[in-house]
RODRENPA-570725 format. One record per residue: residue number from 1; chain; x, y, z of N, C-alpha, C in turn. Coordinates in pm, whole numbers, plus 50000, padded with zeros to 5 digits. Layout:
N
{site NUM "A" {X Y Z} {X Y Z} {X Y Z}}
...
REM end
This chain:
146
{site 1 "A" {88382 73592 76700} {88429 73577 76565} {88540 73473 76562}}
{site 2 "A" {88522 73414 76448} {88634 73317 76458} {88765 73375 76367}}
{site 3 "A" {88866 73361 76417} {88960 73433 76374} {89017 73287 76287}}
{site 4 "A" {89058 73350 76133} {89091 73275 76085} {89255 73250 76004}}
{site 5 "A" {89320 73304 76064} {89463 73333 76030} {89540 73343 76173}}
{site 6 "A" {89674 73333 76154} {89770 73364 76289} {89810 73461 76258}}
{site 7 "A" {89887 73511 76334} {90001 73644 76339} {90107 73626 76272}}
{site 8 "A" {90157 73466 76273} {90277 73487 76122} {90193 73496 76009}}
{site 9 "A" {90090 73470 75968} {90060 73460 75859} {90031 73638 75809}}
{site 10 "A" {90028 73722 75911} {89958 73827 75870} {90126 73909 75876}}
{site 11 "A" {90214 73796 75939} {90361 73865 75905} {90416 73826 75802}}
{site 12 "A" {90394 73740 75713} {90455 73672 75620} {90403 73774 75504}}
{site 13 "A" {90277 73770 75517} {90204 73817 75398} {90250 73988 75389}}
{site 14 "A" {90260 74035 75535} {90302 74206 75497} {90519 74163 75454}}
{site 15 "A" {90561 74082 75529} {90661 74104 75486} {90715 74091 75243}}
{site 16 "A" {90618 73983 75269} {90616 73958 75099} {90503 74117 75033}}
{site 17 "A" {90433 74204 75061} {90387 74273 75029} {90510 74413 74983}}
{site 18 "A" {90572 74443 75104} {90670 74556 75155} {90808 74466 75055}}
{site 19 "A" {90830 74340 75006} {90950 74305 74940} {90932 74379 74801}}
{site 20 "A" {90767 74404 74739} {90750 74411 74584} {90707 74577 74589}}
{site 21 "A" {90686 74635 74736} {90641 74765 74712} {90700 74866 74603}}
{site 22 "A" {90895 74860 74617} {90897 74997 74501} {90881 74927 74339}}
{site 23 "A" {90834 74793 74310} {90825 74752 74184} {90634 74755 74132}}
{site 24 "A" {90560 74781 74228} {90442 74837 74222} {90396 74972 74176}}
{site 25 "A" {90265 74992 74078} {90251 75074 74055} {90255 75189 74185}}
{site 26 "A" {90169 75177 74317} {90137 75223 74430} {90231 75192 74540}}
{site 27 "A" {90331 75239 74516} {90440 75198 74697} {90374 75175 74770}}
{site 28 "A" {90351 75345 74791} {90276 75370 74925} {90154 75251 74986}}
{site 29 "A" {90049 75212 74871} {89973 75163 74911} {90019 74978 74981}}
{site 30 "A" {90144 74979 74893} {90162 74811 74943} {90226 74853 75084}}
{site 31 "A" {90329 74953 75119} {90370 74974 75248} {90271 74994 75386}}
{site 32 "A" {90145 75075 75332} {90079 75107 75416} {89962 74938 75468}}
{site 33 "A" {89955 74858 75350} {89878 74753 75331} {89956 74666 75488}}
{site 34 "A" {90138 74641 75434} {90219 74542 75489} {90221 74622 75627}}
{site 35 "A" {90244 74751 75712} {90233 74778 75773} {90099 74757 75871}}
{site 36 "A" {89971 74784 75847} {89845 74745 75841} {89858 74587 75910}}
{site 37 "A" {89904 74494 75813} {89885 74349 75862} {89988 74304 75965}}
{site 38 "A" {90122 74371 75991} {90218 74327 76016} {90114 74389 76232}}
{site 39 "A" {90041 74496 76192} {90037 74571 76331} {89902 74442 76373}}
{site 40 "A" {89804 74371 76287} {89704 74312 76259} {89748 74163 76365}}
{site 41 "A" {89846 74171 76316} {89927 74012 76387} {89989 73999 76473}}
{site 42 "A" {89986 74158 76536} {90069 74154 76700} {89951 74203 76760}}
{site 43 "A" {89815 74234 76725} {89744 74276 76785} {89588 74212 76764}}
{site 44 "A" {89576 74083 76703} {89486 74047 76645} {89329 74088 76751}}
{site 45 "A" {89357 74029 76899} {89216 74021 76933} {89162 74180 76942}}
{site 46 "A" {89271 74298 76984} {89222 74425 76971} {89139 74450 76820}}
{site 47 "A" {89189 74404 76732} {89163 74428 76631} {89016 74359 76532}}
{site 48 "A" {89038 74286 76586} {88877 74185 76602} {88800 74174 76722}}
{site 49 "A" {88808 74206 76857} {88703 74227 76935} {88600 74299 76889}}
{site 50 "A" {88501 74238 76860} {88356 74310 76892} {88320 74346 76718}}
{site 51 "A" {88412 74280 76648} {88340 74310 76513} {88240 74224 76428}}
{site 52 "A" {88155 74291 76394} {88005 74298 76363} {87961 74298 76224}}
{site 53 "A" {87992 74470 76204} {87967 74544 76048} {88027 74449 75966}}
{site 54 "A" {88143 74474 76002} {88298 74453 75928} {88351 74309 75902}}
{site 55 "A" {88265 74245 75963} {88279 74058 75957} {88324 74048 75840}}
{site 56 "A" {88201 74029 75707} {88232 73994 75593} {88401 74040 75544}}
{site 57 "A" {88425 74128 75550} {88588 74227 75522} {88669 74148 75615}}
{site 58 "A" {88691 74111 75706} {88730 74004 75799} {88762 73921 75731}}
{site 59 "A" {88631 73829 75674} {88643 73701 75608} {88761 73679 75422}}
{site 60 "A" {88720 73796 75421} {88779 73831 75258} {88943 73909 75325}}
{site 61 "A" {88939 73940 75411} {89119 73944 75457} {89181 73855 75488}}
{site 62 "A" {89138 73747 75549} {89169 73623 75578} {89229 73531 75479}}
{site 63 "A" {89112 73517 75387} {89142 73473 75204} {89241 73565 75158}}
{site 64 "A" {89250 73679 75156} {89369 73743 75048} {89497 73746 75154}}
{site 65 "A" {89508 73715 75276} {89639 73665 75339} {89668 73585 75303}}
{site 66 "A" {89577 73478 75327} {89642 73342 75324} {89678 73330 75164}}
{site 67 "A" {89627 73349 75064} {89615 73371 74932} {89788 73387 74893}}
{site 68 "A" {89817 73474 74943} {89961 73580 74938} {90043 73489 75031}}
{site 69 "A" {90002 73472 75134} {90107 73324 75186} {90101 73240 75118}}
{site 70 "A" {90069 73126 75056} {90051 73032 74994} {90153 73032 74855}}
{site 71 "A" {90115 73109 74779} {90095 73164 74602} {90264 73230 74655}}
{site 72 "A" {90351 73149 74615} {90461 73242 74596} {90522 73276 74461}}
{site 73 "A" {90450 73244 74377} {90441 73296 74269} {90361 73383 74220}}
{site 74 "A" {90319 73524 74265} {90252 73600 74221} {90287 73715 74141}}
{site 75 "A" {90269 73763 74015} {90323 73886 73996} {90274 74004 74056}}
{site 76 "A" {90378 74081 74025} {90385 74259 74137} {90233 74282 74087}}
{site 77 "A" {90187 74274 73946} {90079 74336 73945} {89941 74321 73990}}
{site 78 "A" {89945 74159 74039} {89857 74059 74147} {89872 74112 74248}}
{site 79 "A" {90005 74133 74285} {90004 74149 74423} {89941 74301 74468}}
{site 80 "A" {89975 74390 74398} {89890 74528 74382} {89716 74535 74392}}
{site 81 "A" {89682 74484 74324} {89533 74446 74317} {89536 74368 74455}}
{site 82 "A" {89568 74270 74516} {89524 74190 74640} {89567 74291 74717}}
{site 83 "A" {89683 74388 74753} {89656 74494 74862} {89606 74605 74812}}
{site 84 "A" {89512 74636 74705} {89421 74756 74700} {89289 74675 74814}}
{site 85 "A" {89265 74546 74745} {89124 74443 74837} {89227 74445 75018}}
{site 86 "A" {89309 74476 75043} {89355 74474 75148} {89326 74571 75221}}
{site 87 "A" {89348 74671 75183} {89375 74771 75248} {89147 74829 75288}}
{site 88 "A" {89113 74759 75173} {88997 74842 75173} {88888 74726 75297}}
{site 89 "A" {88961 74594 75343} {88894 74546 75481} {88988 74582 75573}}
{site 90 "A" {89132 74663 75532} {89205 74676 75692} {89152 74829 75720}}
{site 91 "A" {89072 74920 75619} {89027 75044 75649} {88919 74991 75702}}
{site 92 "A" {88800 74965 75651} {88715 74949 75749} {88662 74848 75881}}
{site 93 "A" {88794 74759 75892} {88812 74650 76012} {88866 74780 76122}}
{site 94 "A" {88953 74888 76088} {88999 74962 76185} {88856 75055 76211}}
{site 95 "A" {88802 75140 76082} {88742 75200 76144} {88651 75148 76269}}
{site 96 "A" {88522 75021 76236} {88506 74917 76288} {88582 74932 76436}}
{site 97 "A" {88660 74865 76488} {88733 74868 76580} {88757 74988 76654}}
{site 98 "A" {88768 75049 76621} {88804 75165 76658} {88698 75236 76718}}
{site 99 "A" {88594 75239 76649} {88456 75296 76716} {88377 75204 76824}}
{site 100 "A" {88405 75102 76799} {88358 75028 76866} {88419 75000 76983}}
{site 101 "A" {88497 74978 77028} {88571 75001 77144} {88608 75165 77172}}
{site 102 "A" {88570 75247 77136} {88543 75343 77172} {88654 75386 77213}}
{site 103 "A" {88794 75393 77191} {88931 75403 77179} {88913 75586 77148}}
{site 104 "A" {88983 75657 77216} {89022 75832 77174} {89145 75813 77061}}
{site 105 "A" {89231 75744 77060} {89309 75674 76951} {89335 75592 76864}}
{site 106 "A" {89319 75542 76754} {89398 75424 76691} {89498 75398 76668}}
{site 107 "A" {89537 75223 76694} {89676 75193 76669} {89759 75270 76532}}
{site 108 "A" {89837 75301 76545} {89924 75364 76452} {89913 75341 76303}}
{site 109 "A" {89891 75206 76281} {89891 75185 76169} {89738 75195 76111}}
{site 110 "A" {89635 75149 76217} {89527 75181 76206} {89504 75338 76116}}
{site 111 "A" {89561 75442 76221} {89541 75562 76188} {89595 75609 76049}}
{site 112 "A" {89720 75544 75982} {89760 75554 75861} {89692 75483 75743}}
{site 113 "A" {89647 75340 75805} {89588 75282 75722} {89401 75399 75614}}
{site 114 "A" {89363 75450 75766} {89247 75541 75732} {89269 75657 75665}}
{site 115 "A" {89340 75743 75702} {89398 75857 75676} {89440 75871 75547}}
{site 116 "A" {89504 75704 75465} {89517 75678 75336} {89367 75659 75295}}
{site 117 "A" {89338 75528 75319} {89196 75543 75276} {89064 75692 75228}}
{site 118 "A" {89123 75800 75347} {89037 75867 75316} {89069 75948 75241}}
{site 119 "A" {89211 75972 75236} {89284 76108 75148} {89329 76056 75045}}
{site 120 "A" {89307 75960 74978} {89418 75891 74827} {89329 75906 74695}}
{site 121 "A" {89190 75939 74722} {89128 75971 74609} {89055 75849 74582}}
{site 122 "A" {89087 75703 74596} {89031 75611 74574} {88870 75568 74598}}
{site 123 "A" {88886 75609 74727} {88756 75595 74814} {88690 75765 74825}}
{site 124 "A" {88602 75798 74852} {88507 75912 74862} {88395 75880 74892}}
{site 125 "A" {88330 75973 75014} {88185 75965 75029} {88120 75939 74892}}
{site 126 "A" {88032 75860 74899} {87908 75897 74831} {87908 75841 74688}}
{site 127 "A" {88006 75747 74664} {88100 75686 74519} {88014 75622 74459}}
{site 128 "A" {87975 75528 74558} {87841 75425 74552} {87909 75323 74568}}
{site 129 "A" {88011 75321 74579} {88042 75143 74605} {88022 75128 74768}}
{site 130 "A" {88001 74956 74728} {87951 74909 74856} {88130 74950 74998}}
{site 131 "A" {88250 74933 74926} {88375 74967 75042} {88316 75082 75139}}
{site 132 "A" {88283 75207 75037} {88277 75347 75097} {88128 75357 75155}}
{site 133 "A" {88019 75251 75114} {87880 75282 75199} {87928 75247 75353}}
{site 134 "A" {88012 75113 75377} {88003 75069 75475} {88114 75160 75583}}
{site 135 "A" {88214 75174 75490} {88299 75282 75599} {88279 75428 75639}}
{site 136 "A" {88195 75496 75531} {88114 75611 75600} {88019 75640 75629}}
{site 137 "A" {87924 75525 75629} {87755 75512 75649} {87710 75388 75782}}
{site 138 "A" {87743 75259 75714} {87726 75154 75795} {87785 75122 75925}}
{site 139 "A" {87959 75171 75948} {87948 75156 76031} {87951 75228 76148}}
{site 140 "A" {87965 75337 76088} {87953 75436 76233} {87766 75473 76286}}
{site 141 "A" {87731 75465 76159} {87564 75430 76228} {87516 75288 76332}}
{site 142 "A" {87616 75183 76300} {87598 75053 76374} {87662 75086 76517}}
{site 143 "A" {87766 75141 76488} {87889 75197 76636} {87809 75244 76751}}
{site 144 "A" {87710 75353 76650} {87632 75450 76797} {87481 75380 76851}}
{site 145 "A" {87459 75240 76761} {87350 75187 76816} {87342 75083 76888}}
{site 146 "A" {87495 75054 76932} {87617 74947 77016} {87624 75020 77182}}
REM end
């Protein structure tokens, strides 16, 4: 995979995320987003080895980093919407990762990043959107045929 961002960029972008968090509708979600990218950029190749499913979500995290680096003019309520699309390729880039390297743990933020994902109400089995086919259908069916 070609990795298309650096590690400052995935620090820049969580540090400007975590500056607008308590002026966001969702704290939590921009903290957990900036946390997410900030762990993304000290750990990039763990975090992209061996991903497959999850490419496309890859490619569209890449764009809404760099997006958020760039654009320093964004309002809080932009910036909310670009880490809801954040959080929903850093959930399934971890799950992704995670199964696939076959890890008994995920990185920390990994594990918060999911744990939100799965408990915030947003996402749910069975919703029909394409986020939640691929993180509770696609890729753990791809994981066990790896």
């Amino acid at each position: 995979m070609n990795i298309c961002l650096a590690s400052s960029d995935c620090a820049y972008a969580a540090t400007r995320l975590k500056g607008v968090a308590d002026e966001a509708p969702e704290p939590q979600l921009m903290l957990l987003c900036a946390q997410g990218l900030h762990e993304m950029g000290e750990n990039l190749h763990l975090y992209t080895s061996g991903l497959h499913v999850s490419a496309p979500f890859f490619e569209e995290l890449c764009e809404t980093v760099l997006s958020v680096c760039q654009d320093s003019d964004i309002p809080v309520i932009v910036m909310h919407d670009k880490a809801f699309g954040l959080m929903e390729c850093l959930a399934i880039i971890a799950r992704e990762s995670t199964l696939r390297q076959k890890r008994e743990t995920a990185l920390p933020a990994q594990t918060n990043v999911m744990r939100y994902f799965e408990g915030c109400g947003h996402w749910t089995p069975g919703d029909g959107t394409l986020v939640t086919e691929f993180y509770y259908s696609r890729i753990p069916k791809a994981s066990t045929e790896h």
